[in-house]
C-alpha positions, 0 to 999 in steps of 0.5 A: 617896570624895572630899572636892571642892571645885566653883567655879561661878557658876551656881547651878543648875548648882553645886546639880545637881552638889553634890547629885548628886556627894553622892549618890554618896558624895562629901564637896562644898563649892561656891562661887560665886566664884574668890575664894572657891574660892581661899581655900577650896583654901588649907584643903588639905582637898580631894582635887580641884577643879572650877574653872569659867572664868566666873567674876564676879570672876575669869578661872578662868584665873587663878584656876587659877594662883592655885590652882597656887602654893598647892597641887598639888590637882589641878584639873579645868577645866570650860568651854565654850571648846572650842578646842584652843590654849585646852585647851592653855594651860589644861593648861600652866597647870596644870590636871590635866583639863577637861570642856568644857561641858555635861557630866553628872555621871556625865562629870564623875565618871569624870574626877574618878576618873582625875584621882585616880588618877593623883594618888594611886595606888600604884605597884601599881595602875598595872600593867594585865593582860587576858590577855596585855597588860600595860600599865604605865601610868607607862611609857607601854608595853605588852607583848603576848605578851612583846614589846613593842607600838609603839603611837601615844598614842591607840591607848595611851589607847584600849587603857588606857581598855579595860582598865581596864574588862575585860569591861564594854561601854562606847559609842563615845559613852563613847569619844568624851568619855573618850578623846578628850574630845569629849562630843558629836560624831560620831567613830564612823569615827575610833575603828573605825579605831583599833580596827582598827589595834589589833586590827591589832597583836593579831594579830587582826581583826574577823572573828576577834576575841579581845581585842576584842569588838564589838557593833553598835549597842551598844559594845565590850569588852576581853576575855581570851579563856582566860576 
């Protein structure tokens, strides 16, 4: 479990976060101002940061370019500002991740988990195999049936997102806010499109699945089919 640190000014917010994140056996300390966020990432004590934007005291902007010249914690941005330009300045800035708002804490989780294991994993548990895929993560390639697939980066997050839960059913709302970080919206056409080209580049199709499996209404799933 992680030892995370929460800046966030709404205090129902921070107190549903704290108590639910807690509940699933982190280590949580939140604040309320980006002073105090900062002095408290300074300890060096946290494994990853929940910075908000709206802050009393401070744009989180930059109290997030505060946080980055005193320590490479990583930084999961959560805001309401949805515009691209603006998630994109945010992440040169040096943010890790962001959460656009409102989120629940299983959302927020999941990304804290991801944000944690690109910091801290070792280089063996970045090697993904589900049958005859194997996706190196670092090198951004997969190779299917030993040969080398040329995926787009969507299409690369996708089939990872999938094989990191092999077997398991995830929704296309799962989808949509981890993949392509949109928590809410309708984007169904987009990812059964890039489904298709997957399955395209498998050797495969819906009619015929073998990795991936669908369930209408329900989700889809990365399988090995020789299990």
């Amino acid at each position: 479990m992680a030892t995370i640190l929460i800046i966030e000014d709404d205090q129902r917010i921070r107190q549903s976060l704290s108590s639910r994140l807690a509940e699933r056996g982190h280590d949580v300390d939140a604040v309320g101002t980006a002073m105090a966020g900062v002095e408290s990432a300074v300890s060096g004590r946290f494994d990853v940061v929940v910075l908000d934007l709206g802050l009393p005291d401070l744009d989180g902007a930059e109290a997030l370019r505060m946080i980055r010249s005193i320590t490479e914690v990583p930084v999961v941005v959560a805001t309401a500002r949805d515009d691209e330009s603006e998630i994109v300045r945010l992440l040169d800035a040096g943010a890790d991740d962001y959460v656009v708002k409102p989120y629940s804490a299983e959302h927020l989780e999941a990304r804290l988990r991801a944000v944690l294991r690109r910091s801290s994993a070792e280089p063996e548990q970045r090697v993904l195999t589900v049958g005859q895929i194997v996706i190196d993560l670092d090198a951004q390639d997969v190779r299917f049936e030993d040969r080398s697939l040329d995926l787009t980066a969507r299409e690369f997050d996708l089939l990872a997102y999938l094989a990191e839960r092999p077997g398991r059913m995830v929704s296309k709302r799962q989808i949509l806010a981890e993949v392509w970080h949109q928590p809410y919206g309708g984007a169904d056409k987009t990812i059964d499109v890039h489904l298709s080209w997957l399955r395209k580049k498998l050797g495969e199709s819906a009619a015929d699945p073998k990795y991936i499996l669908t369930r209408r209404g329900v989700g889809v799933r990365l399988v090995d089919p020789d299990t």
